[in-house]
N, C-alpha and C positions, 0 to 999 in steps of 0.2 A: 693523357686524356682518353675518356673512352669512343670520342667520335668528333667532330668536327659539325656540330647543329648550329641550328638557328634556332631561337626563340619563338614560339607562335606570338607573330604579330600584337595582336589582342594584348600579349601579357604585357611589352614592351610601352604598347599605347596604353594602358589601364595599371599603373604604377599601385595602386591598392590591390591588384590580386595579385603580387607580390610578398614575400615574409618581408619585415614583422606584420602586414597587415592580415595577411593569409596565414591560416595554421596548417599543418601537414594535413591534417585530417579532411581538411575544407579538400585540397586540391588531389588528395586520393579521392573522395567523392565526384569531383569536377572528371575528375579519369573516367571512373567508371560510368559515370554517363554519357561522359562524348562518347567515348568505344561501342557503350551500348548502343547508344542512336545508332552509330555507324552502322555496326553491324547488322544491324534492325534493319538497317533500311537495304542492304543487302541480301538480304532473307524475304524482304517485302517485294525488291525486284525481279527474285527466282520465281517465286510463287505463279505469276502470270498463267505461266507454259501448264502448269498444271488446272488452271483453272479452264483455260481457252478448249482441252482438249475434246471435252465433251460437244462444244462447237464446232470445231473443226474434223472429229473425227466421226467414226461408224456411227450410224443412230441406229435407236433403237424403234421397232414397231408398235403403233398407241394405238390400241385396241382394247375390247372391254375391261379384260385381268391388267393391261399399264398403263395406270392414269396419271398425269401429268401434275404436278400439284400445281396449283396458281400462285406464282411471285408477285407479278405486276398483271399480267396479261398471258389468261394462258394462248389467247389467236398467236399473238407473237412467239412466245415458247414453241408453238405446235412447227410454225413456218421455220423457225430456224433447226426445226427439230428434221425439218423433211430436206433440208438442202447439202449442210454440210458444206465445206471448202474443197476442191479436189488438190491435192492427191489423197487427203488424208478420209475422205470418205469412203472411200473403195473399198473392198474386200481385205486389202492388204493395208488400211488405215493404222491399225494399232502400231503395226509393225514400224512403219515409215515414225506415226508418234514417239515411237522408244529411240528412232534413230536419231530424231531432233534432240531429243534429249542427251544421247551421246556426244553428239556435235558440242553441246555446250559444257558439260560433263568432263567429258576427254580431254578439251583444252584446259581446263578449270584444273585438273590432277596434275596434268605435266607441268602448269606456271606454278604450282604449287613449292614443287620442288626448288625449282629456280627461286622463288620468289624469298623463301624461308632464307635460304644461300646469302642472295642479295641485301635480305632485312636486317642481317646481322653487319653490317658494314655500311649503312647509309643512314641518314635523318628519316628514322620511323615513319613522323609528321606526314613530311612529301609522299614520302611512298606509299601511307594510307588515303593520300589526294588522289596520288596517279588510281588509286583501288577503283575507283569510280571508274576508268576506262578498264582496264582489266584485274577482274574480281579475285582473279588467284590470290594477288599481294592479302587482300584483306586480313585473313584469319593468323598466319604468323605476325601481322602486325601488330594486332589489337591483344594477342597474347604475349608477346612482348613487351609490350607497353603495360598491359596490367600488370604480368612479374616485375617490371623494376620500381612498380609501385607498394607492391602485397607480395610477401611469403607463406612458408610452409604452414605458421601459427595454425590460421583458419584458412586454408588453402583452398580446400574441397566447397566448404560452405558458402564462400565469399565467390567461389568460381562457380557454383553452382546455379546460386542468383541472379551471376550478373552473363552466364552464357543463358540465362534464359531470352537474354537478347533475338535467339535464330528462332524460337518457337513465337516470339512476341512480332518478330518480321514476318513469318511465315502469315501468321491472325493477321495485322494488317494488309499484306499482302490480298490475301483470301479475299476479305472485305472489298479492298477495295475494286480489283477487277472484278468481282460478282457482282460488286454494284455498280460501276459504269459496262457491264458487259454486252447491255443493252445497246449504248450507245455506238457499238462494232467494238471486235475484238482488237481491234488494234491499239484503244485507248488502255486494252488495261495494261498494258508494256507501256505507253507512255508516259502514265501518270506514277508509277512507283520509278520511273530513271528520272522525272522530275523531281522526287522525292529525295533521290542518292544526290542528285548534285547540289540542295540544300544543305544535305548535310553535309556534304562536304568542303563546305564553305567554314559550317560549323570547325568541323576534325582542323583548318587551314590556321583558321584564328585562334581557336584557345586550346588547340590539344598540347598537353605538354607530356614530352616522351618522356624525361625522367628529372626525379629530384633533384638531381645533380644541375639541369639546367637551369634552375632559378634561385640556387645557393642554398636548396637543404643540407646541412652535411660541407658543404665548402668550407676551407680553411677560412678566417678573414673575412666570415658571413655575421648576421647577427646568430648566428645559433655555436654557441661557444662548447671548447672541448670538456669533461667532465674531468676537473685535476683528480679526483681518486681515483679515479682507473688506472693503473698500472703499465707501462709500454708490453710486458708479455701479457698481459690480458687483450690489449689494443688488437695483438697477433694471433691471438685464440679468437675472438670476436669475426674478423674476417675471414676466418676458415668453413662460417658460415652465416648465410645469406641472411638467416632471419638477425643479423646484426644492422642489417640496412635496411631501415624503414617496417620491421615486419613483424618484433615480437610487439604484443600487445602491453609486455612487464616493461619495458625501455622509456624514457623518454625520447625526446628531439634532440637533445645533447647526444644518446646515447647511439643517434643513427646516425651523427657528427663522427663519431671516432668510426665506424664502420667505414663513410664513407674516408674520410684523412688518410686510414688506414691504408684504405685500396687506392689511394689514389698513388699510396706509395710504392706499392706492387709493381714490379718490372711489367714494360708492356707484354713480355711472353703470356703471361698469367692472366692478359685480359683479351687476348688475341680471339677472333672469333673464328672457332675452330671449322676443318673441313667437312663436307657433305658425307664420305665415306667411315670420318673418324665419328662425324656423330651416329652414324649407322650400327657402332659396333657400342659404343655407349652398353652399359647392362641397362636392359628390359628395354630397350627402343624397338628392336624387331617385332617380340610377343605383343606388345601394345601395339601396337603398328598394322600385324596383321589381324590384332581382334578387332582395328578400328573396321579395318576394310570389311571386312562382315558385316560388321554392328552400322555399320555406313550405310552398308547394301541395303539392307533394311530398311532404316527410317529413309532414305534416301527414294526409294522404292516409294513410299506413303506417301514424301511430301509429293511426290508428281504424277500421283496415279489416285492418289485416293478419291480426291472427286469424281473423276472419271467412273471410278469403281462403285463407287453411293448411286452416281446418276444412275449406271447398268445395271444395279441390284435391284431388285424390289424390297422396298420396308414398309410389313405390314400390308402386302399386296400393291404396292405406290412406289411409281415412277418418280422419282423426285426432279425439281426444274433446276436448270444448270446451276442459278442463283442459290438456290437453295441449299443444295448438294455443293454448291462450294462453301457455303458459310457452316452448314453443318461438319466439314473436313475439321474447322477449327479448333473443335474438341481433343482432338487426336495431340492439336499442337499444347493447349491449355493442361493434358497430361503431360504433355513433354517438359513444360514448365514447372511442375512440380516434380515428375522425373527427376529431374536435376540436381534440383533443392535437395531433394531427398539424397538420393545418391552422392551427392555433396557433403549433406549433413552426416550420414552413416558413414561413411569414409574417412572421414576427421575422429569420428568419435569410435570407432576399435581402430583406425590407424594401420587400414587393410586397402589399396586401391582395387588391387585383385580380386581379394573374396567378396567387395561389392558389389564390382563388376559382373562377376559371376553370379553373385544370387538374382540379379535383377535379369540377366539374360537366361538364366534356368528358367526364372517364375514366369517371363514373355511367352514360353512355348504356350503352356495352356492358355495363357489370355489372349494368344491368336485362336487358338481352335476354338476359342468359346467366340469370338468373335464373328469368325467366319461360319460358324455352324449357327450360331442363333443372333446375329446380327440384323435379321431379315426379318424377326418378331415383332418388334414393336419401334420406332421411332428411340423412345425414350431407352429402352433394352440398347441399341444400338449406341446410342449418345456416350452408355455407362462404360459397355466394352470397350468403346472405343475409346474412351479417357482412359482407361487402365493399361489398356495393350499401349498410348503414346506416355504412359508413366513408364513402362517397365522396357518398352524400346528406346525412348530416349534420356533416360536415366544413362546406363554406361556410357552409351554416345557423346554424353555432356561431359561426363567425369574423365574419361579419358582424352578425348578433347580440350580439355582445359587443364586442371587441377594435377593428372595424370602426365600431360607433356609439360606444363611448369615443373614438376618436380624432373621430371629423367635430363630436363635442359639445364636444370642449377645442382646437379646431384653431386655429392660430395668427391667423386671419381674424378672431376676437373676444378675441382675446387670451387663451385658454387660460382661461376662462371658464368654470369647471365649474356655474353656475347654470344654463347653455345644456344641460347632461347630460340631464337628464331628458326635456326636450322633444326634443331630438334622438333619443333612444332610441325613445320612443314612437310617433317618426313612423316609422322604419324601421321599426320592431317590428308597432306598428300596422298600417302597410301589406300587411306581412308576415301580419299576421294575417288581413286581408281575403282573400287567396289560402288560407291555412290554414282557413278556413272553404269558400271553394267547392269546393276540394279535394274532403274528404271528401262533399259535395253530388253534387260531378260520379260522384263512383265510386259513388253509390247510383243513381244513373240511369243511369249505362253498363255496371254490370255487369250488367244483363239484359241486356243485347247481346253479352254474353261479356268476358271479363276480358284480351283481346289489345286490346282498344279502350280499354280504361283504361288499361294500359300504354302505348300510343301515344300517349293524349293527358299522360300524366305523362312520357315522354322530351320531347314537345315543349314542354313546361313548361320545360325545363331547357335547351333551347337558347334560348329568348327568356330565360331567367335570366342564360346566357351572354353571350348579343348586349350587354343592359343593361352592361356590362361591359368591350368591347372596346376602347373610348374609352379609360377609365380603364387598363386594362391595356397599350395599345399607349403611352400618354405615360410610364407607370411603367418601359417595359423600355429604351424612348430614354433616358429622366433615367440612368438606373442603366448604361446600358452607357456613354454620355457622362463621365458622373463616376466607371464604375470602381468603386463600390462595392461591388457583388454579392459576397457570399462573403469581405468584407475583415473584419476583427478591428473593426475601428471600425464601429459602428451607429449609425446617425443618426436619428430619428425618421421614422413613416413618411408620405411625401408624400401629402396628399390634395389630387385636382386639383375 
């Protein structure tokens, strides 16, 4: 057996969302939305800290050249505009702001590690419940959980969608503490942890971690073995993962012998392997440390960019906290298609690397158009800034998802989905170590002006690149060698 679960409730009380009443297909959709909410709502609860800061931190001076736009009330805007919270008004505001942000940041990287370790050896379920109290668990979980649902097939595409989850949290997020921020800043951290604990009421009752726990694929289920298959084909089938549940050409019989197969497989073969052993995995490090750049980056956006709208002038205008938080959103509605996109290109030349790469090359210039004429018009600003969060959080998403499902099932351990979590977590984690200095680094450099925090987040993104040239320069020799690029036939993608 590969774990020792329990059923979500729900499924046990509700005998029709069960097979034969349920089809595979119904309950890989049921997956990707609970995850997505989950996740969502985890993204919608970070959001806060960045929206608050313009509140709590430095104000700016409203005099003829910075005028305030009107949200609701500009009397109100102006007064909270003159008082601020101490410590974080002071001189030395920004600074202390970067270091909140560390605070929550730093812990978030180091549970990460552990959390990935632990996920591979426990009931997913629970441990994405306990994610509500500490947020590390979350993202090795819900990555987990979606590989033992979906394979390599459409890997990129289907992960690209459905991680647009953290940009769809972030928008909500935004939303909603901009719009009760009136009401004091303390509600807008209240009302998105009201949010996570809904959902995770939801993740308690009907998530279900994998097919295997409701008899996809079980011997003695209604979904029977296919007698033409062969017993050496049965053992070619399990040598890879898109045998279970994942090629699109297969039916539901044919994820029946995958899983029979594995369940014949000595427990060595399904053992969830060490924190160290998955470190040395090929390509876990180079991904790993392009996250941590590619992190720093967007990571840097999600908690400073309002802040940063509020302090710029667009088009000569001061914008009001509200405002300047809902306009951030744009940033994230790129990042949603970012994904997509770099999702969809990645499946279709069958490169994770050289996508990677093109999208963090093309980021440079769409910062410096951003940061140099972002300050022209409203609508000017709106457009860069969709661009700059397409081409920021496009590899962010890809490697983050699609990128650590494959190096966690990679053919090296034999497609090995117990190796999922701890792999996740190390990229992710890593990643997250950079997504905590980030926002650090920008509370200390933007008293030195905000062209210096720019320059050091474009050179973030070329050492994200470098990590990467290796992998990408072997990826474009295989593929122009064998001619597959842009052929009808997809073959899983190489990890070196």
């Amino acid at each position: 057996m590969l774990s020792n679960r329990s059923v979500a409730p729900a499924i046990d009380l509700i005998p029709n969302l069960k097979p034969p009443y349920r089809s595979l297909d119904f309950h890989r959709i049921l997956v990707l939305t609970i995850t997505f909410f989950a996740y969502a709502s985890f993204h919608a609860s970070r959001k806060p800290p960045s929206i608050v800061k313009s509140v709590l931190g430095p104000t700016i001076p409203v005099n003829s050249s910075t005028i305030v736009l009107n949200s609701t009330s500009i009397e109100s805007d102006l007064t909270s505009n003159g008082t601020g919270w101490a410590p974080f008004n002071g001189p030395d505001g920004t600074q202390l702001l970067g270091e909140l942000d560390l605070a929550f940041l730093s812990a978030y990287s180091v549970g990460m590690y552990f959390a990935g370790h632990i996920g591979d050896r426990i009931d997913l379920r629970l441990f994405l419940v306990v994610c509500g109290l500490v947020q590390s668990i979350g993202w090795p979980c819900v990555v987990a959980i979606v590989g033992n649902w979906f394979g390599r097939a459409r890997r990129g595409l289907i992960m690209g969608i459905w991680n647009s989850h953290t940009s769809v949290g972030n928008i909500v997020g935004s939303v909603i503490a901009s719009g009760i921020l009136e009401l004091g800043w303390g509600w807008s951290f209240v009302v998105p942890g009201a949010l996570v604990i809904l959902v995770g009421i939801l993740v308690f009752l009907f998530l279900v971690v994998s097919p295997f726990d409701i008899g996809f694929g079980n011997s003695g289920s209604e979904i029977q073995l296919n007698a033409e298959v062969s017993p050496v084909e049965k053992l070619e089938i399990t040598d890879s993962e898109e045998a279970v549940l994942l090629d699109d050409g297969h039916s539901d019989s044919t994820a029946a012998i995958g899983s029979d197969s594995m369940a014949a497989i000595g427990s060595d073969s399904m053992a969830a392997i060490g924190f160290v052993e998955a470190c040395k995995l090929p390509g876990v490090a180079p991904f790993a440390v392009c996250l941590f750049f590619s992190k720093l980056v967007a990571y840097t956006f999600l908690y400073w960019l309002p802040f940063y709208i509020r302090h710029t002038a667009v088009a000569g205008v001061h914008l009001s906290h509200k405002t300047a938080g809902i306009l951030s959103t744009i940033f994230d509605i790129g990042g949603v298609c970012g994904g997509i996109l770099a999702g969809y290109m990645s499946d279709l030349i069958d490169a994770r690397a050289v996508t990677s790469i093109t999208f963090l090359v093309l980021s440079v210039p769409a910062l410096v158009l951003y940061r140099a004429f972002g300050g022209i018009s409203t609508i000017t600003n709106a457009c860069l800034m969709f661009l700059s969060g397409l081409l920021v959080n496009g590899p962010y998403s890809l490697i983050a998802t699609a990128v650590a499902a494959d190096l966690g099932t990679q053919s090296s351990i034999g497609g090995n989905s117990r190796a999922l979590a701890t792999v996740t977590a190390i990229i992710d984690g890593t990643g997250s170590v950079g997504a905590a200095l980030g926002p650090l680094m920008a509370g200390y450099l933007s008293r030195f002006g905000w062209n210096l925090v720019f320059f050091v987040l474009i050179l973030s993104i070329f050492f994200a690149a470098l990590c990467l040239v290796r992998l990408a320069r072997t990826e474009i020799k295989e593929k122009l060698d064998e001619g597959r690029w842009f052929s009808n036939t997809q073959t899983s993608p190489t990890v070196v």
